[in-house]
Legacy VTK file of the C-alpha trace (Angstrom):
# vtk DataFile Version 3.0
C-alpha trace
ASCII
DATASET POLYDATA
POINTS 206 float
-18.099 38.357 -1.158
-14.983 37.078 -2.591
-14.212 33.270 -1.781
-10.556 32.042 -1.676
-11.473 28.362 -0.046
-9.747 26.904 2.028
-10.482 23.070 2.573
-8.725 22.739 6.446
-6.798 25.051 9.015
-4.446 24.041 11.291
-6.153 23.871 14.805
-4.463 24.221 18.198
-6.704 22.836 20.848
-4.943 24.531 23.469
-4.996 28.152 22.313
-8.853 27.375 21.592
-9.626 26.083 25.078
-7.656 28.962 26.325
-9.649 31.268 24.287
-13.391 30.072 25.246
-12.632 30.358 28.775
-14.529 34.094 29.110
-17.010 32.748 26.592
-20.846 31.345 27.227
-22.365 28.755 25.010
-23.844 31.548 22.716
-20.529 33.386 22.109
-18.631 30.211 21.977
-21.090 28.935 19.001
-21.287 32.648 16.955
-16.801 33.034 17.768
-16.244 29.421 15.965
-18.618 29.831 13.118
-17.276 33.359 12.197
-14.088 31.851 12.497
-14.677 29.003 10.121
-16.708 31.633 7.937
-13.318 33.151 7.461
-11.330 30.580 6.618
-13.266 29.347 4.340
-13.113 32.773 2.347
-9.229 32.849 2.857
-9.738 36.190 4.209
-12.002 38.394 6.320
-15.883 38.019 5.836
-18.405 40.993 4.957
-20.136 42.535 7.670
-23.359 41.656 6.764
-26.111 41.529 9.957
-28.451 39.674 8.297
-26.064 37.253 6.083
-24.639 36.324 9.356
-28.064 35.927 10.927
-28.683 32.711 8.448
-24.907 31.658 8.720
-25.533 31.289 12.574
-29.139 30.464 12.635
-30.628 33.420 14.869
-32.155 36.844 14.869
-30.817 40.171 13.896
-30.917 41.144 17.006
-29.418 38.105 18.864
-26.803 38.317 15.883
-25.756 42.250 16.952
-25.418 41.373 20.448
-22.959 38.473 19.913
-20.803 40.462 17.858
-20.738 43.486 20.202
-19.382 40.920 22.915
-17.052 39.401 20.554
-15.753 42.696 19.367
-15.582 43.915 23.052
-13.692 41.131 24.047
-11.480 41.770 20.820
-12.213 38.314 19.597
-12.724 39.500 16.098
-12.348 43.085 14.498
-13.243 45.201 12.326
-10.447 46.024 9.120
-9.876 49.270 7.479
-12.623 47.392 4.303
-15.388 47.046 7.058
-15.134 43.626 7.179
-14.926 41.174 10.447
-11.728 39.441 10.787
-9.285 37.517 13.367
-5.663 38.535 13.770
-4.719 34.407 14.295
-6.762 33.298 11.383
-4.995 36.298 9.161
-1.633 34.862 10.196
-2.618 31.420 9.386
-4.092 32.386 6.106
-0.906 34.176 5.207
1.241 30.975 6.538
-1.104 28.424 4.176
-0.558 30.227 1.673
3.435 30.438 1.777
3.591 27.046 2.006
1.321 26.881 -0.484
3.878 28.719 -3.290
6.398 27.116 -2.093
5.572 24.082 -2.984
3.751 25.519 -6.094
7.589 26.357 -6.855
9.146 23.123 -5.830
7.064 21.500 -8.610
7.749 23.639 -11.202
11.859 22.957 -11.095
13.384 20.618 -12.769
14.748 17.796 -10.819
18.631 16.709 -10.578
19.429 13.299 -11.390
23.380 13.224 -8.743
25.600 10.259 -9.506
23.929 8.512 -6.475
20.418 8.501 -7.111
21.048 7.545 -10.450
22.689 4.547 -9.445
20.077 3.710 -6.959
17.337 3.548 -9.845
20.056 1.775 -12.248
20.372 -0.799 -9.482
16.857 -1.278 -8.930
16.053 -1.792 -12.774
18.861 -4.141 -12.937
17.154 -6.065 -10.331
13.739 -5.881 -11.986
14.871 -6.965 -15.363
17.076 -10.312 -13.742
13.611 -11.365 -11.815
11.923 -11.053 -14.686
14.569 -12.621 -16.624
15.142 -15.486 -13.999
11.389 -16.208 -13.976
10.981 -16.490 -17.713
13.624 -19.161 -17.435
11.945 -22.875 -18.488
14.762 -25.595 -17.233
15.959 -27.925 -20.051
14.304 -31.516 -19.917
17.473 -33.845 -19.485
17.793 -36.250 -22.449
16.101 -39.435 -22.406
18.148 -42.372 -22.469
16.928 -45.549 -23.430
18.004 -49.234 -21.279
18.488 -50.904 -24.696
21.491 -48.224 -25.951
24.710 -50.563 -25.690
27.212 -47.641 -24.819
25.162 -45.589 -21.700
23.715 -47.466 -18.526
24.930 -51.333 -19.187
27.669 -52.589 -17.201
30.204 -55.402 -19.705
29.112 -58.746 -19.233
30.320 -60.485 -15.759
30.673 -56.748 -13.945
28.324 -55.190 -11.949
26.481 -52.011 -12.862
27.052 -49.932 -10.174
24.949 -46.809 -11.532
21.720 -49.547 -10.859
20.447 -50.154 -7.222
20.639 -53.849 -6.937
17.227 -55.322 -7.285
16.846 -56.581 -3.664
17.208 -53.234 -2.894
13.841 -52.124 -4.817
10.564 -52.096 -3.984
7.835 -53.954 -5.799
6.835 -51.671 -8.337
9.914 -50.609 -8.800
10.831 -53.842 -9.803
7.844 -54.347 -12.179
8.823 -51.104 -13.810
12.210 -52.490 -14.325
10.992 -55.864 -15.578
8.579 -53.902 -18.058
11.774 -52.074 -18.940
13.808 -55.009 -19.647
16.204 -55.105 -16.834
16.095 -58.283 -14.298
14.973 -61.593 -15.945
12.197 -59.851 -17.750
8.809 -61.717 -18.427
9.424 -64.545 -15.512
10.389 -61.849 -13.270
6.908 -59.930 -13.874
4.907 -62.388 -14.316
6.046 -64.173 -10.782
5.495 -60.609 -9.438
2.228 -60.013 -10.353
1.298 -63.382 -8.851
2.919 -62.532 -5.634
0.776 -59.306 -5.206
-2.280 -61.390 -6.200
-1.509 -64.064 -3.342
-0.816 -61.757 -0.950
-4.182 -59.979 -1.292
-5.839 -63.364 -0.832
-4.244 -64.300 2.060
-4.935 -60.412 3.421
-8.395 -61.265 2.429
-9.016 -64.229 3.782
LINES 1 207
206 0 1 2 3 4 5 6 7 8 9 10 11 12 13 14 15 16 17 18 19 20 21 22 23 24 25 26 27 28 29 30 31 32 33 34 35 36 37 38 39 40 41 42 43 44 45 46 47 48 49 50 51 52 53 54 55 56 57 58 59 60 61 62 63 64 65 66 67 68 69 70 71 72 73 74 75 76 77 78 79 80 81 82 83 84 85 86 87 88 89 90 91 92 93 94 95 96 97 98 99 100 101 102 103 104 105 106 107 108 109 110 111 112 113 114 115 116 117 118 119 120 121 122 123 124 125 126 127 128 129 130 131 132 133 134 135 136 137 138 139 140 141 142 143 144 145 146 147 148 149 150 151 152 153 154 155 156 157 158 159 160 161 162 163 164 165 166 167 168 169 170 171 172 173 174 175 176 177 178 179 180 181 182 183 184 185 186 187 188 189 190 191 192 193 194 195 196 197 198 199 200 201 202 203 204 205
């Protein structure tokens, strides 16, 4: 028997239901295998007694009486071949395999590039390559600039650097970074700090 598989069917529950209502368990069991039998060769199966007898897991004889009832309740039939087959599964079949060259077809054209889906995909490259571009960015370190450079961050003598918090203003190590930097009164000025902070942890101590 020639195969032509095919891997699903579309099934309507309702037209089954519908369909199994004159049907006992037997019948029911023997009317869904044949019909998955022949689906799954794309086309109508051989009538083979004893073939079917293994497909459906019973006699000869039990396998001759199920398909008189299904044949006398014209759930399957016999073609002009002498094979079994199902007028809905034929028309399915033939449906599948429309759709089937159709999109066979679809693939093989070539696809038109309009105006506007090429500027969708021009847009969405542009957008790609400025991420990429804006996360490969490393900012520029600003420039170092020292406290001893007379022309940048030292107010004339007798005015008041205003680009400078006033030193009441900072906090301790602020201060001490400022001292170790030169600005305030320099040595004194640390030196009376870090004896500050060590009094003040004795006195928190004792």
């Amino acid at each position: 028997m020639s195969r032509r598989t095919m891997p699903y069917h579309r099934r309507y529950h309702g037209d089954a239901l519908q369909g199994y209502t004159k049907l006992d368990l037997e019948q029911r069991g023997a009317y869904t295998t044949i019909l998955d039998l022949i689906y799954d060769a794309g086309g109508p199966i051989d009538n083979n007694e004893r073939w079917l007898s293994g497909q459906l897991n019973c006699s000869l004889r039990k396998v001759r009486a199920l398909l008189s009832d299904l044949l006398t309740m014209r759930k399957i039939f016999i073609n002009s071949q002498g094979q079994i087959s199902n007028h809905r599964c034929e028309t399915e079949i033939e449906n599948a395999l429309k759709i089937s060259r159709k999109r066979a077809e679809s693939a093989m054209k070539p696809r038109r590039d309009d105006g506007d889906n090429a500027r969708f995909r021009n847009k969405i490259s542009d957008g790609e390559e400025q991420m990429q571009r804006n996360s490969s960015v490393i900012p520029e370190p600003e420039p170092y600039i020292s406290n001893s450079s007379p022309s940048v961050g030292v107010a004339p003598e007798g005015e008041i650097d205003f680009s400078r918090p006033p030193l009441s203003s900072l906090t301790t190590s602020d201060r001490l970074i400022r001292a170790l930097n030169g600005d305030g009164k320099g040595r004194q000025e640390m030196m009376s700090l870090i004896a500050s902070n060590r009094l003040r942890r004795v006195r928190g101590l004792g």
